[in-house]
N, C-alpha and C positions, 0 to 999 in steps of 0.2 A: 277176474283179470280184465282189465279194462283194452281195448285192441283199439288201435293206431287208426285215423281215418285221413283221405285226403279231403282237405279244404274246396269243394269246388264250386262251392258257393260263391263265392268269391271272382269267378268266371264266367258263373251264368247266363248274368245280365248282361256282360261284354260283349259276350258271343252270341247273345241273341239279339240284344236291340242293337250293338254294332255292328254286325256281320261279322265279326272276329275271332275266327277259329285257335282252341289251344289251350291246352288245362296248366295250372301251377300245382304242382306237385309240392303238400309241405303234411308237416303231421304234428304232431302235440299242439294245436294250438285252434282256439275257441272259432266256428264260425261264425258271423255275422248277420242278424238278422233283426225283422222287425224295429226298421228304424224309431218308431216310439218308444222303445224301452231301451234307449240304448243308456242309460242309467238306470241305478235299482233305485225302487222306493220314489217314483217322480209321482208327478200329479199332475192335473188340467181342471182347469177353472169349470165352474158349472158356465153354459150357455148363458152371454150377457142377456138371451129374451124369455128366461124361465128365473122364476121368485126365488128371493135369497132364503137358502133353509131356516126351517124354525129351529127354536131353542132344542126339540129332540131328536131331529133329523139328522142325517148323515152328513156332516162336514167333510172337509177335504180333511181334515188332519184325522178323523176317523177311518177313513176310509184309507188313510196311509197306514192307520194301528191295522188294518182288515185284510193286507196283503198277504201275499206267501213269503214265507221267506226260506233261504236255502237249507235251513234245518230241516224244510218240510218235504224238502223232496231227494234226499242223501247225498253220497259222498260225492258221485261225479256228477253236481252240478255245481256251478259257481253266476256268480252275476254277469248279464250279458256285454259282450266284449266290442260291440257296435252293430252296422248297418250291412247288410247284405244286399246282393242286388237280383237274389234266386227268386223272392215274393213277384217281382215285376215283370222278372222274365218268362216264368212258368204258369200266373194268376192274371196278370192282365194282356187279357186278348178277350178275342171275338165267338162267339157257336151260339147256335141255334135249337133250341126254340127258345121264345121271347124269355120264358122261366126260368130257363137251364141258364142266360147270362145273367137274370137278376140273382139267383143265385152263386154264380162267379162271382158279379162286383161285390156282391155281399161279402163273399171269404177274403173277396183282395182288400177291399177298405174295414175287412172287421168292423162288421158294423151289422149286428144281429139283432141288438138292442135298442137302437134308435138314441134318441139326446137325452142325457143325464138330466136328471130335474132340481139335483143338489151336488152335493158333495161326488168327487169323482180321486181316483189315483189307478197309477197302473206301474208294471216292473218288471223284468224279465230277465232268463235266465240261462246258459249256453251248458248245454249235454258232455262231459269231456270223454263219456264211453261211446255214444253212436253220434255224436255231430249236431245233434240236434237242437231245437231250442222250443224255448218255453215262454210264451207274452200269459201275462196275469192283470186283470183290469177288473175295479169295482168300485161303485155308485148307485146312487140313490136312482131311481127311477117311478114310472107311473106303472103299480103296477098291471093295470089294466090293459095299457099297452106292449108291454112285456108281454105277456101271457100270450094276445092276438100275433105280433110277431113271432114267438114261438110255433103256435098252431101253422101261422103261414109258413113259417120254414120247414116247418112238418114235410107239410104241405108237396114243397118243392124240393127235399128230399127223394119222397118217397116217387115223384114223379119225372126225376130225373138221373135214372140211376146211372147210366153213358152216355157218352155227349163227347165232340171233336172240339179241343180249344186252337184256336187258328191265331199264334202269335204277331207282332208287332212288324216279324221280318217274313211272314206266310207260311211260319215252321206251327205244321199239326201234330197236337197233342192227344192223347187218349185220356180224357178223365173219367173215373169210376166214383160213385158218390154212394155210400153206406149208411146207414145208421149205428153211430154208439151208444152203447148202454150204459149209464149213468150207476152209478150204487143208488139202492133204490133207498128212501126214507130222506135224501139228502134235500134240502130245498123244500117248496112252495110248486115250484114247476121247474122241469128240466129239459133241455135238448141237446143231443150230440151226434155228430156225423163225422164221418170221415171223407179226406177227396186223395183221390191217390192220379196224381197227374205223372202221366210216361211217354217216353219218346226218347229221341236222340236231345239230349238236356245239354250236352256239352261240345255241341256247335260242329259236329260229327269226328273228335278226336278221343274217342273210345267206348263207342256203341250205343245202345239201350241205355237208360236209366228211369229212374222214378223219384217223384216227391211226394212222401209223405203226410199228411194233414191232419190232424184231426182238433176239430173245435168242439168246445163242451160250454153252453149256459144253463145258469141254474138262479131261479128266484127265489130268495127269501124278503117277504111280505112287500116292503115297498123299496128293497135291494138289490143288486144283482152281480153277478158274476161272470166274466168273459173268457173263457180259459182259451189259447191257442197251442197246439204243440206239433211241432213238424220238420221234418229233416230229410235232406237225399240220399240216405245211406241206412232209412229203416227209422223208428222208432219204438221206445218200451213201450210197449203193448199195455202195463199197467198205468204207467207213470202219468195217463191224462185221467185214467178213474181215480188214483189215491191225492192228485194234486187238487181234482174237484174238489176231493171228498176233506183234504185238510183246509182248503181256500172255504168252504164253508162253513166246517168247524171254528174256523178263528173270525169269518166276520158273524157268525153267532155267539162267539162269545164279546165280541164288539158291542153289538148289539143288548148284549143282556145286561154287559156292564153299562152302558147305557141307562134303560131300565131301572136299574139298582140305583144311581147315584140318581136319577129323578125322583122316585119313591125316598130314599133316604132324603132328598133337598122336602120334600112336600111333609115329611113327619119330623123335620127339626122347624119348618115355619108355620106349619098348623097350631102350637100351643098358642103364639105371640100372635097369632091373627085371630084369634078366641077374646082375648083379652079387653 
């Protein structure tokens, strides 16, 4: 049975970057979030200062066949229903040590991975049981540096596990910073953490609360994958391991097809190039 949430996402950001106290009270309906995905299925140019992909590389229209889509992650999710203002008011602000905020901007600007080197697309999608939501992004990358930003995120995981976020209007946050565990066998290289940021989130007009985080990247060879999931009312605990774990399945089968339709172009033009 799926249980009724309030929307308070929606007031977050009001009430924190405008000083404006006072929740909206509504239910059956998608919150808002991760203004990049506020369509499914969208895409972004590779970087006009990196080389246009080769004939085998990951194109943008590949990398749109490589997404998730809602079949992959069942019945209470649907495509994302817009922009939220919860990411701004809970992710960007200020704390101490220099690491612990490289590691914030990192989670606020999503941006684990660094600049796409080819083909790129991204999609997202809203929880209609716990509120939540789901950003999905993947492209072509080097993998070399992948792997290094990995390690550094490690890195500043493991080295930052509390930490005070000091928001836009001097309202302090408790964040907590975990490690997730990836299904193992899945990818090239893998990382995932959890940030669980808590405080009075709704501008002090009904206590306590928390938001939820958890990001997952995972390499395959010179690809990659950005998974986001997070919400203030909790999330499924499974739904960012088996969303990995599909979001890699289908861009390896991307990929394989790929593969297959170059070997089959090279043994239908080897006889006439013999000739």
């Amino acid at each position: 049975m799926r249980r009724s949430y309030r929307v308070l996402a929606q007031v977050v950001g009001a009430a924190m970057l405008a000083g404006v106290s006072g929740c909206v009270m509504q239910t059956k309906e998608h919150p808002r979030g991760f203004p990049e995905a506020a369509s499914v299925e969208t895409s972004a140019p590779a970087s006009p200062t990196t080389a246009s992909p080769g004939p085998g590389a990951l194109t943008d229209a590949r990398a749109r066949s490589a997404l998730l889509r809602q079949d992959d992650l069942g019945g209470a999710w649907a495509g994302t229903q817009g922009a939220a203002t919860w990411r701004d008011g809970l992710l960007k602000g200020r704390t101490d040590p220099p690491e612990c905020q490289e590691l914030l901007d990192a989670v606020y600007a999503e941006d684990l991975l660094g600049e796409p080197k080819g083909g790129t697309a991204v999609t997202g999608f809203d929880d209609d049981e716990y509120g939540a939501q789901l950003r999905y992004h993947v492209g072509a990358y080097d993998r070399a540096q992948v792997d290094a930003r990995l390690d550094h995120f490690r890195q500043l995981v493991n080295g930052c596990g509390e930490f005070t976020i000091t928001g836009a209007q001097g309202q302090e946050y408790a964040a907590q910073v975990t490690p997730v565990d990836l299904p193992g066998g899945i990818g090239d290289a893998r990382q995932g953490l959890r940030l669980i940021v808590s405080g009075d989130i709704d501008g002090g007009d009904g206590g306590d609360g928390a938001l939820t985080l958890d990001l997952a990247t995972v390499r395959v060879g010179d690809t990659a994958v950005l998974l986001t999931h997070g919400g203030l009312y909790g999330i499924d605990d499974t739904a960012t391991r088996e969303a990995a774990r599909a979001g890699v399945e289908r861009l390896r089968q991307v990929l394989d097809e790929k593969e297959r339709k170059k070997r089959a172009k090279g043994m239908v033009t080897s006889p006439s190039a013999g000739e």
